[in-house]
mmCIF file of the C-alpha atoms, coordinates in Angstrom:
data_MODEL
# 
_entry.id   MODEL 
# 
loop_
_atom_site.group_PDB 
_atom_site.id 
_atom_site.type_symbol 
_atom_site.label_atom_id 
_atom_site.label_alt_id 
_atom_site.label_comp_id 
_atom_site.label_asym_id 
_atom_site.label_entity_id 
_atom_site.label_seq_id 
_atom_site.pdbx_PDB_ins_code 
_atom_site.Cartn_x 
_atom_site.Cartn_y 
_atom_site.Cartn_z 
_atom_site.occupancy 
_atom_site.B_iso_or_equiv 
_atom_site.pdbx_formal_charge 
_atom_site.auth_seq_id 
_atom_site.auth_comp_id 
_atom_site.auth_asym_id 
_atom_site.auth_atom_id 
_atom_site.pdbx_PDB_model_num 
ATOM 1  C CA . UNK A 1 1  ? -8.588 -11.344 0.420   1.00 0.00 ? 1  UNK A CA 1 
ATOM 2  C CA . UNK A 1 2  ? -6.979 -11.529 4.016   1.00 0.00 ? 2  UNK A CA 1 
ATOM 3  C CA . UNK A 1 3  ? -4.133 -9.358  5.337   1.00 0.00 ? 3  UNK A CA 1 
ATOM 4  C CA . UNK A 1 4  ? -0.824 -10.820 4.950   1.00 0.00 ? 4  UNK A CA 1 
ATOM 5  C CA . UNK A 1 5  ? 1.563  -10.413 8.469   1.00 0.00 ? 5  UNK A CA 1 
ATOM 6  C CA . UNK A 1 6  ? 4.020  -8.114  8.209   1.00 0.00 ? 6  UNK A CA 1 
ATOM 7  C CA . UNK A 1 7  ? 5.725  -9.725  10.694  1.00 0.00 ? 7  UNK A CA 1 
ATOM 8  C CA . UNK A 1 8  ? 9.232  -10.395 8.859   1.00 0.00 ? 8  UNK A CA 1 
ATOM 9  C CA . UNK A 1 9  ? 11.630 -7.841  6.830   1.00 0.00 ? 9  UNK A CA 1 
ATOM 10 C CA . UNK A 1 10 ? 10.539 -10.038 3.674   1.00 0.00 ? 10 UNK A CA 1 
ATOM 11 C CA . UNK A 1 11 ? 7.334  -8.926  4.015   1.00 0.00 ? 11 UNK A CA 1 
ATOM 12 C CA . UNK A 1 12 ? 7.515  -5.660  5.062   1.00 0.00 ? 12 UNK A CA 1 
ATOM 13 C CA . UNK A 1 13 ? 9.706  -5.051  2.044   1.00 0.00 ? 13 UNK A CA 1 
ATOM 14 C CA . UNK A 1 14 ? 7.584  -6.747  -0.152  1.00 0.00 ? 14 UNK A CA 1 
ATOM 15 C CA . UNK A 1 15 ? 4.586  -4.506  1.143   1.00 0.00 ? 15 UNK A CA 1 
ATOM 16 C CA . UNK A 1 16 ? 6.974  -1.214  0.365   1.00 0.00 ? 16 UNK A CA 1 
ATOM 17 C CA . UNK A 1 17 ? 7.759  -2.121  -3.008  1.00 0.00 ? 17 UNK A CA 1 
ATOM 18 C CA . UNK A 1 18 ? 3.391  -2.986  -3.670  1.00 0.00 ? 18 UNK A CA 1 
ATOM 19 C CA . UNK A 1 19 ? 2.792  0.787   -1.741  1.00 0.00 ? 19 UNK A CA 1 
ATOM 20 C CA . UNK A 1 20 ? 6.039  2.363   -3.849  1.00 0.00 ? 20 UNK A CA 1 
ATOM 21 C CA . UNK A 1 21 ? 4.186  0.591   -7.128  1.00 0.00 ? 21 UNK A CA 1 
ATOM 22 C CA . UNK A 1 22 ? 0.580  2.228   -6.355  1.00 0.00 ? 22 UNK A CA 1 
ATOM 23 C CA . UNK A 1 23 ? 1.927  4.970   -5.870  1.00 0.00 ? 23 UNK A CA 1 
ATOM 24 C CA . UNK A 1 24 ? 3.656  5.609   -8.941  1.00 0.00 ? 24 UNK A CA 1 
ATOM 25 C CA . UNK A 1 25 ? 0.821  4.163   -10.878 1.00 0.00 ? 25 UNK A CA 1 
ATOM 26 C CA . UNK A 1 26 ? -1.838 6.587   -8.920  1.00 0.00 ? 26 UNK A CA 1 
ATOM 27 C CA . UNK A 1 27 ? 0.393  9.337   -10.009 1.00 0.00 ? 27 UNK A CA 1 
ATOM 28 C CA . UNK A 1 28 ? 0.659  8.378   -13.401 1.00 0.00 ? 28 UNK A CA 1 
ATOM 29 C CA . UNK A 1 29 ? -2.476 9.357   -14.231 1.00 0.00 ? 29 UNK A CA 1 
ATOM 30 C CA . UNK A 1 30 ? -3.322 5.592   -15.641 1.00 0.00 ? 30 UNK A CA 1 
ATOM 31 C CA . UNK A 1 31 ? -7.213 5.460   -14.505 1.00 0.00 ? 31 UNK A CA 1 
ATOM 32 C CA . UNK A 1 32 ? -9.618 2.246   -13.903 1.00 0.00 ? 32 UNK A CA 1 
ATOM 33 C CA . UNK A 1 33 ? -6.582 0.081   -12.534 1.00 0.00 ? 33 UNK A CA 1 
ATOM 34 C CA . UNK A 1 34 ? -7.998 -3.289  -10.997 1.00 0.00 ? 34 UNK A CA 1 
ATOM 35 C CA . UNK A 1 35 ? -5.754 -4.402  -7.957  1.00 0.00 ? 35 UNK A CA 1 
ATOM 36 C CA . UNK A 1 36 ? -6.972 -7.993  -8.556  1.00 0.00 ? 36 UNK A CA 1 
ATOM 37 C CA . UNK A 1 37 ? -6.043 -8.089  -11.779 1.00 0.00 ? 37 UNK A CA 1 
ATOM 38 C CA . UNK A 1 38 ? -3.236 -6.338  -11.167 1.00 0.00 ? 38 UNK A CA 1 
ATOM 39 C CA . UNK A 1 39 ? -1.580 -8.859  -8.082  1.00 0.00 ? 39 UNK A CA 1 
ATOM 40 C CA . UNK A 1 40 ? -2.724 -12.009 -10.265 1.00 0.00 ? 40 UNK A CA 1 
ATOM 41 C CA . UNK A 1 41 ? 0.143  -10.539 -13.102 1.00 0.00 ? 41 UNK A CA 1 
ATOM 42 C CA . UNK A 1 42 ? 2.547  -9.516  -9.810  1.00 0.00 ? 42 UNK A CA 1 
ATOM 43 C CA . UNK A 1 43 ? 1.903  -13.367 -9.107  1.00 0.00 ? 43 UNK A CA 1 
ATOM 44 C CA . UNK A 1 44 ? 2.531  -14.778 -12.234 1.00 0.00 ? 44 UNK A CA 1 
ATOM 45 C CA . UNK A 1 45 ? 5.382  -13.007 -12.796 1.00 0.00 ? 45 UNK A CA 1 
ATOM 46 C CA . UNK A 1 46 ? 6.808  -13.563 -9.563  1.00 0.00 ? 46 UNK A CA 1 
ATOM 47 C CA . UNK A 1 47 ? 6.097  -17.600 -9.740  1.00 0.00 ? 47 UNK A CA 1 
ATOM 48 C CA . UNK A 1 48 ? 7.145  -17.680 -13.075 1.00 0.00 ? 48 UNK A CA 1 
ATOM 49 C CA . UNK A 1 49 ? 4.245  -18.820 -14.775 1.00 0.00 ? 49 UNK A CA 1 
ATOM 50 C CA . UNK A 1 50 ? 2.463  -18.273 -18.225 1.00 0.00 ? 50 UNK A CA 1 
ATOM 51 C CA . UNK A 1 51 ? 0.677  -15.148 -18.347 1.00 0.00 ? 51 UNK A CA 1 
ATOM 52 C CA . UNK A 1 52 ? -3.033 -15.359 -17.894 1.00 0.00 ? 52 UNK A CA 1 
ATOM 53 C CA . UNK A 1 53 ? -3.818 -13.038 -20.562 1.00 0.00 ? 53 UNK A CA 1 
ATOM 54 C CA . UNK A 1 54 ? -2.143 -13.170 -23.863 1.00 0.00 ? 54 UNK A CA 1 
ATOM 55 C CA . UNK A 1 55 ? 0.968  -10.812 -24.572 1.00 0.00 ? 55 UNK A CA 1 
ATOM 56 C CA . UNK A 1 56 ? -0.513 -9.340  -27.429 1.00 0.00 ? 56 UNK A CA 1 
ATOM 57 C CA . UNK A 1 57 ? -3.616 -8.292  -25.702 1.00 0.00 ? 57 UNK A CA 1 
ATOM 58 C CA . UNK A 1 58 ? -1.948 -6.962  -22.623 1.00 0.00 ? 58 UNK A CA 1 
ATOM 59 C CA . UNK A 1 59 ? -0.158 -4.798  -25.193 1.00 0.00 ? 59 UNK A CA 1 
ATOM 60 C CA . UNK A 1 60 ? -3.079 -3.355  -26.705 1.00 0.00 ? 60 UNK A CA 1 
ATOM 61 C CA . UNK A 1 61 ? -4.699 -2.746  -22.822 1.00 0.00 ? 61 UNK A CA 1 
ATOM 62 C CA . UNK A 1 62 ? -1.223 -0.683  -21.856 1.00 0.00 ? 62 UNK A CA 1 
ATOM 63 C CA . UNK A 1 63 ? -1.134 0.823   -25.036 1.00 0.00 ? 63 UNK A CA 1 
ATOM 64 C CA . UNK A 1 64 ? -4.676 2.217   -24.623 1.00 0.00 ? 64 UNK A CA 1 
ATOM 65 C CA . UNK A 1 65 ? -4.691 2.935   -21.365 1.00 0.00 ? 65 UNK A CA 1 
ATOM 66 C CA . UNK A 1 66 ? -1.272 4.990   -21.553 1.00 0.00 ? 66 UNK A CA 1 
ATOM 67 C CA . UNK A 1 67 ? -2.907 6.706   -24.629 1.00 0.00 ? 67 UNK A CA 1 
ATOM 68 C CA . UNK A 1 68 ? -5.948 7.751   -22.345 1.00 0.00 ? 68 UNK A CA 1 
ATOM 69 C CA . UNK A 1 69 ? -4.120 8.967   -19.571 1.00 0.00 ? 69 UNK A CA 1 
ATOM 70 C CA . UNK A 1 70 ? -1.519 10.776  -21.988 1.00 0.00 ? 70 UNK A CA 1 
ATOM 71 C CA . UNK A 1 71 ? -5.264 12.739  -22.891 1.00 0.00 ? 71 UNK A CA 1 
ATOM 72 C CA . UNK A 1 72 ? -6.283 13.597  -19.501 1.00 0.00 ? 72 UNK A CA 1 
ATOM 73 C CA . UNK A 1 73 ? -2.518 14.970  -18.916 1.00 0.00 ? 73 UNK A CA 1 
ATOM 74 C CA . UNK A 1 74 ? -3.015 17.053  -21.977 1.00 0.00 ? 74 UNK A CA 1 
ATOM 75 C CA . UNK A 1 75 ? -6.331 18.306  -20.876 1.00 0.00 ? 75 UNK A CA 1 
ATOM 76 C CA . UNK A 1 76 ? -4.927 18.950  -16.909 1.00 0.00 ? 76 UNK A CA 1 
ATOM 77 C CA . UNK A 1 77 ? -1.889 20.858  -18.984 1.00 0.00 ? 77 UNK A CA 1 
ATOM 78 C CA . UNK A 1 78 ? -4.014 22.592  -21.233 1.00 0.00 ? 78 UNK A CA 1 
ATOM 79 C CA . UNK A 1 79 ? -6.322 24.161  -18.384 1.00 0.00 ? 79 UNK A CA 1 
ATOM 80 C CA . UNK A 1 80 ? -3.991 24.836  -16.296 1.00 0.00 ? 80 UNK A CA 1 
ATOM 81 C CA . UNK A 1 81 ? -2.126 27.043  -19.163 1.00 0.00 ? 81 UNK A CA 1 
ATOM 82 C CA . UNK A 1 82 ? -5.246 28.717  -19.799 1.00 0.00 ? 82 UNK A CA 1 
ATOM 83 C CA . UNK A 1 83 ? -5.621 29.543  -15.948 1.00 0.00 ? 83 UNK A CA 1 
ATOM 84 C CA . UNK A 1 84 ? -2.547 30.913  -15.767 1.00 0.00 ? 84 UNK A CA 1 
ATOM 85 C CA . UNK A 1 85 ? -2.941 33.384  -18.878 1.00 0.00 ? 85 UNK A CA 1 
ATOM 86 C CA . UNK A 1 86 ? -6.263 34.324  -17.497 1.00 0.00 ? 86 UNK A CA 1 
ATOM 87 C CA . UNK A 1 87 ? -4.329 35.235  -14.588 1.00 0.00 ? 87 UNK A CA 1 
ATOM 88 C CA . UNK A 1 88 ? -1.740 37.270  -16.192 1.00 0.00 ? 88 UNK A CA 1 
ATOM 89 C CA . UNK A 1 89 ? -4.262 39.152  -18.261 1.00 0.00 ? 89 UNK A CA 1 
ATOM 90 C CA . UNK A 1 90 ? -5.862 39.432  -14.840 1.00 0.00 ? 90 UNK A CA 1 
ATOM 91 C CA . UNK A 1 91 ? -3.091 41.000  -13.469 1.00 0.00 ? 91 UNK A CA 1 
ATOM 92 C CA . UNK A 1 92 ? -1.185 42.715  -16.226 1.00 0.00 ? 92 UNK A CA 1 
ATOM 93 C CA . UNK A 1 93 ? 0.177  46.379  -15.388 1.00 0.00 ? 93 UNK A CA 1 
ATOM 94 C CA . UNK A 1 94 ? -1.734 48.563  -17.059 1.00 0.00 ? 94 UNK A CA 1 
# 
């Protein structure tokens, strides 16, 4: 893939709102994200044309991959609670 110009406010915006995108998605915790796959929907989308993957399985992909990263949130949560006990225990007046 070659590197677009940034050479007019179009694209420059248009390169924000792709950086303003990963970023959310990075922090959402959604994991094994394909950034080809991911600019071909941007594209269809954007042109207006039929998806390239049927609605019903793009459903089931979100759906799956929302319910995995809803898991490692819980974990992250969950260890992070425990940490935190350990260090009041840790540090309880006596």
């Amino acid at each position: 893939m070659t590197t677009p110009s940034f050479d007019s406010v179009e694209a420059q915006a248009s390169y924000g709102i792709g950086l303003q995108v990963g970023q959310q998605l990075l922090e959402s915790g959604l994991q094994g994200l394909q950034p080809e796959a991911l600019l071909a929907g941007l594209r269809d989308a954007l042109e207006g044309s039929s998806p390239a993957v049927p609605v019903d399985v793009v459903h089931r992909a979100l759906r799956e991959v929302h319910e995995r990263a809803e898991g490692v949130r819980r974990e992250r949560t969950e260890a992070m609670a425990a940490e935190g006990q350990a260090f009041l225990q840790e540090h309880a007046q006596a």
